[in-house]
C-alpha positions, 0 to 999 in steps of 0.5 A: 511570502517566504517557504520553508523547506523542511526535511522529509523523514524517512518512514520507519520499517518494522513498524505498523504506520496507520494509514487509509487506501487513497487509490487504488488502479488497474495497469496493463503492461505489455508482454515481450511476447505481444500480450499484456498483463494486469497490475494493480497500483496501490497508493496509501496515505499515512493517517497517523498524526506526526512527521509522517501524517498525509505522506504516500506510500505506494505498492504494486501487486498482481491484479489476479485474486485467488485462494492462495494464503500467499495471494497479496491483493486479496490478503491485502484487500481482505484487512481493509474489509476486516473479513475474508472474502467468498469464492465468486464475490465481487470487489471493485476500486470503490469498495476498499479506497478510503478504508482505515488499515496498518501497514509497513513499509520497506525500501528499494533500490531506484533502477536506475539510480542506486543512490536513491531508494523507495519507500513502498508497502511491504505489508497491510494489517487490519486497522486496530484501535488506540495509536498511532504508530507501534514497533512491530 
């Protein structure tokens, strides 16, 4: 049975991409001081019908949550819940994966090799109803 080799175009920045969270993982990474601390390994998969439909996007963040308007997992995890979260709730893994949401994408460098970039989630809306993929 013969396979065709398509071409993997690249996701579009600037523009919001619906999408649902496939996974989402806690990492503990040592410290150079012995310790370790803890990440969290987001992986998104585009819902949107067209070139880009079942394509993974990934992200990491920090894994602690706080009230800050500028702490990402919560913000991130708030537009998938489409509601804010109190002082003193509990969240886990199950709560959020499969949740519809938009997102964009950006690019980065390989670190080990310029020549290559990655795509990963700059950012996580609410989902909105009635596209599938809009400019932003």
């Amino acid at each position: 049975m013969p396979f065709q080799i398509r071409h993997e175009a690249d996701l579009p920045v600037n523009t919001l991409l619906r999408a649902k969270l496939k996974d989402l993982t806690i990492r503990e990474i040592p410290k150079r001081d012995g310790g370790t601390f803890e990440k969290l390994n987001w992986v998104f998969e585009i819902t949107a019908q067209g070139d880009f439909f079942g394509k993974t996007v990934r992200a990491e963040t920090s894994a602690d949550f706080s009230d800050s308007q500028y702490n990402q997992p919560r913000a991130w995890s708030e537009a998938l819940l489409q509601r804010q979260l109190g002082a003193g709730q509990m969240l886990g893994e199950s709560d959020l994966i499969g949740l519809p949401c938009d997102i964009t994408v950006r690019y980065e460098d390989d670190r080990k090799d310029p020549s290559k970039k990655w795509a990963r989630v700059d950012d996580v809306y609410e989902a909105t109803d009635g596209f599938d993929a809009a400019p932003f």
